[in-house]
C-alpha positions in Angstrom: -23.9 -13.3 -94.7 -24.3 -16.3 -92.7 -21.2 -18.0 -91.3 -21.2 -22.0 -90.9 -20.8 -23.0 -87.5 -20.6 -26.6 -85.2 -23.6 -27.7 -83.7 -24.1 -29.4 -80.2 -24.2 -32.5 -82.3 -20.9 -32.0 -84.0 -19.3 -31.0 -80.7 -20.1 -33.9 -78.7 -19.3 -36.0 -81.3 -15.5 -34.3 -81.5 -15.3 -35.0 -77.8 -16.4 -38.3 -77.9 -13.9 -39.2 -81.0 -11.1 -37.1 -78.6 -11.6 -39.7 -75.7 -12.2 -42.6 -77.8 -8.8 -42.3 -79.2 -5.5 -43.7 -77.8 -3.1 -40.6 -77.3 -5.8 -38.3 -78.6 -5.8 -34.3 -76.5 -8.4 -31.6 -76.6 -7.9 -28.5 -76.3 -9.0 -24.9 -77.0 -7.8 -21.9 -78.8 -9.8 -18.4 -79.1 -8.8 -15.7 -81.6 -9.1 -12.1 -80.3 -10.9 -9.7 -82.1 -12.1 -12.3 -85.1 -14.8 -9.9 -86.1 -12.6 -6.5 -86.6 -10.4 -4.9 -89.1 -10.7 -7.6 -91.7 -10.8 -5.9 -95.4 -14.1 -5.2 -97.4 -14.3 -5.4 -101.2 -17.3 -3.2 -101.1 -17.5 -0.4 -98.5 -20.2 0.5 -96.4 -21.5 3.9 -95.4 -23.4 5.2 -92.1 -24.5 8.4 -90.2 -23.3 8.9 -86.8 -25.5 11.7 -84.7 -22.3 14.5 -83.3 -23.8 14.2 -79.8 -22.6 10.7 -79.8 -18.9 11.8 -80.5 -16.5 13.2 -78.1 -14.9 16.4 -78.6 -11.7 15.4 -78.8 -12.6 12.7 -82.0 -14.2 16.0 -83.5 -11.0 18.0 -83.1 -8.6 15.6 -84.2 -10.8 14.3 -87.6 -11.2 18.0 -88.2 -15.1 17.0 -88.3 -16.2 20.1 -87.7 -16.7 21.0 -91.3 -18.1 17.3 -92.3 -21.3 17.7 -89.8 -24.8 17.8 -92.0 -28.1 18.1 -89.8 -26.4 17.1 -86.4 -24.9 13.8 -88.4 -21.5 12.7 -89.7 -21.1 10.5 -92.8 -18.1 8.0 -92.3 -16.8 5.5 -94.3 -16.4 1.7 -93.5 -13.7 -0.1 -94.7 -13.3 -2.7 -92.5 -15.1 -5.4 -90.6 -17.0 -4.4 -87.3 -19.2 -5.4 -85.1 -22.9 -4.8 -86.5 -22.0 -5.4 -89.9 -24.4 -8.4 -91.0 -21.4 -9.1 -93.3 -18.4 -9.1 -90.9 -18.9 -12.8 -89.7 -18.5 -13.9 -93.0 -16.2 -11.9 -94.1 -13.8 -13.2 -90.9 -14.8 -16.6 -92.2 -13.8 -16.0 -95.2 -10.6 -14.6 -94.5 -9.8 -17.9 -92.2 -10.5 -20.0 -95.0 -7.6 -18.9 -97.1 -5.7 -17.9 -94.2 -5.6 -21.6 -93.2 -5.8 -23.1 -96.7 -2.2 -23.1 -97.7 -1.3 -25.0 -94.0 -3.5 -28.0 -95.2 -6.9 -26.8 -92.9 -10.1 -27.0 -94.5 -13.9 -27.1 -93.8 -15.2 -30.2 -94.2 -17.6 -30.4 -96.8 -20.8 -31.9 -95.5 -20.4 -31.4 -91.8 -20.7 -27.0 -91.2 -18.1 -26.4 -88.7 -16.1 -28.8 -88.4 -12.1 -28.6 -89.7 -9.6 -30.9 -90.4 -5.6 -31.2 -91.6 -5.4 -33.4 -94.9 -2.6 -34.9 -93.3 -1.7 -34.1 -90.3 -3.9 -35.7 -87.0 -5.9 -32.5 -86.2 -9.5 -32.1 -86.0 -11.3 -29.1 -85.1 -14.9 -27.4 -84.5 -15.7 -23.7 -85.1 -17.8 -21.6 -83.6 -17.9 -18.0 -84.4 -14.2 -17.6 -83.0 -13.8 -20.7 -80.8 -11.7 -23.8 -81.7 -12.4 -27.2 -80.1 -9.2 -28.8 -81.0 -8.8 -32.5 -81.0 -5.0 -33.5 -82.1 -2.7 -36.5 -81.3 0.7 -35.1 -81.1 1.5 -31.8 -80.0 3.9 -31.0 -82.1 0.9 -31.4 -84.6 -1.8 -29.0 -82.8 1.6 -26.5 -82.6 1.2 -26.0 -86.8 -2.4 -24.9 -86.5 -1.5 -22.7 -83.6 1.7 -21.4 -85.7 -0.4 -21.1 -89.0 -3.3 -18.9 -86.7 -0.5 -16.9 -84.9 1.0 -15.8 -88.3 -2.4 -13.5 -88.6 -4.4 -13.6 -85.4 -3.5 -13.2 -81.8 -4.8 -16.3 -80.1 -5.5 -17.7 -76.0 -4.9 -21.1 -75.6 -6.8 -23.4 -73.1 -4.4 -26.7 -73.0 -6.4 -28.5 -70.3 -9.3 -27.7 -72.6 -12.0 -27.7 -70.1 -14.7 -25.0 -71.0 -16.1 -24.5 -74.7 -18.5 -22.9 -75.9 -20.1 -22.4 -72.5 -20.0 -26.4 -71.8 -17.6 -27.2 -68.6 -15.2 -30.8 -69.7 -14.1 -32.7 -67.3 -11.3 -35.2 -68.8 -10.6 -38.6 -67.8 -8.1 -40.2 -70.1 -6.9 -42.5 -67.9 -10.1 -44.3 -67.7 -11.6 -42.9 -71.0 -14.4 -40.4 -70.0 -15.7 -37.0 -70.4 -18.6 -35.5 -68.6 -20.6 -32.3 -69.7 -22.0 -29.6 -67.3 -23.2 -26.0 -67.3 -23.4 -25.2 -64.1 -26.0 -22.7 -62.9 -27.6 -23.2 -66.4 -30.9 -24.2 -65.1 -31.5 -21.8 -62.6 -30.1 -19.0 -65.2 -33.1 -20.2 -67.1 -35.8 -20.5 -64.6 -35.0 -16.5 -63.5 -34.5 -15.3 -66.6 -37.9 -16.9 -68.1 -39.6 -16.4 -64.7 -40.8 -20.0 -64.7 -42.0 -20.4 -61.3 -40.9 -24.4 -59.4 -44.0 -26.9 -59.8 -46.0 -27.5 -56.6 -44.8 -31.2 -57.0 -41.6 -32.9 -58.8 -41.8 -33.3 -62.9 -38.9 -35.8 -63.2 -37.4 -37.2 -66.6 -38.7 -39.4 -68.6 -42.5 -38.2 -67.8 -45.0 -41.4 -67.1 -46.7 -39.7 -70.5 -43.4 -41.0 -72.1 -42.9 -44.4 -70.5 -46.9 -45.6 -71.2 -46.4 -44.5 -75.0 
């Protein structure tokens, strides 16, 4: 069941290459729904408790008669959220989806995507693409080749993936990385509590080594 996906590695690297290149873009395309409604070869069954279903689903299912000890058997036939299966399965499914357009995976680096051709270069995670491309017309394919199964949201100025906000430069060839409000996220959700005195980066315990 598990899914390959881009590291933090392969990202930066992408972004790097993207900025490094003359005429090189980046941008960033999300698919809606990735998870959902993609087909099963193998079904899967579970028991829903009534209480949890509103009268109205009851009525129009005509579940009534279907209810065993206060439960509901129902079929699965599609991919949904909670399935350990239905990231894979999505994957799967974008694989051949994309396969006949010239997109693959690449085969030693998980996550990453390119055209065989075409200049177009691309990290996945779950449903996120980082898109590096020279040539719009040539980003356009992949978007057409997604469009023709998935409903997609496109981020042009490509400026926030995967949670990492990208500030572009390529006038004078740079990038800079931030998450803003990541640090004190961290320090309330662990409940680490600020030293009595400053801990700055590289430690003395480092530089004496």
């Amino acid at each position: 069941t598990t899914t390959p996906g881009a590291d933090m590695t392969t990202v930066k690297l992408l972004l790097n290459s993207t900025i490094s290149t003359e005429g090189a873009r980046f941008m960033c395309t999300d698919v809606k729904d990735f998870y959902l409604n993609t087909e099963m070869d193998r079904y899967e069954y579970m028991w829903i408790p009534v209480h949890l279903l509103d009268d109205e689903v009851i009525a129009a299912y005509d579940i009534a008669g279907m209810i065993v000890n206060g439960r509901v058997l129902v079929e699965i036939q599609k991919g949904m959220y909670g399935l350990p299966q239905a990231g894979r399965l999505a994957y799967d499914k974008l694989v051949k989806q994309l396969a006949p357009h010239g997109y693959h995976p690449c085969a030693r680096t998980p996550g990453l995507w390119k055209h065989i051709t075409r200049p177009v270069i691309f990290c996945l995670v779950v449903d996120d693409f980082g898109i590096k491309y020279v040539g719009k017309q040539h980003v356009d394919h992949l978007l057409q080749a997604l469009q023709s199964e998935y409903k997609i949201t496109n981020d042009w100025k490509g400026e926030l993936y995967c949670g990492i906000s990208i500030k572009w430069d390529y006038t004078n060839g740079t990038v800079d990385l931030s998450m803003p409000g990541y640090i004190d996220r961290a320090l309330h959700k662990f409940r680490h509590e600020k030293p009595y005195r400053p801990e700055h980066a590289p430690h003395l315990y480092l530089i004496y080594i």
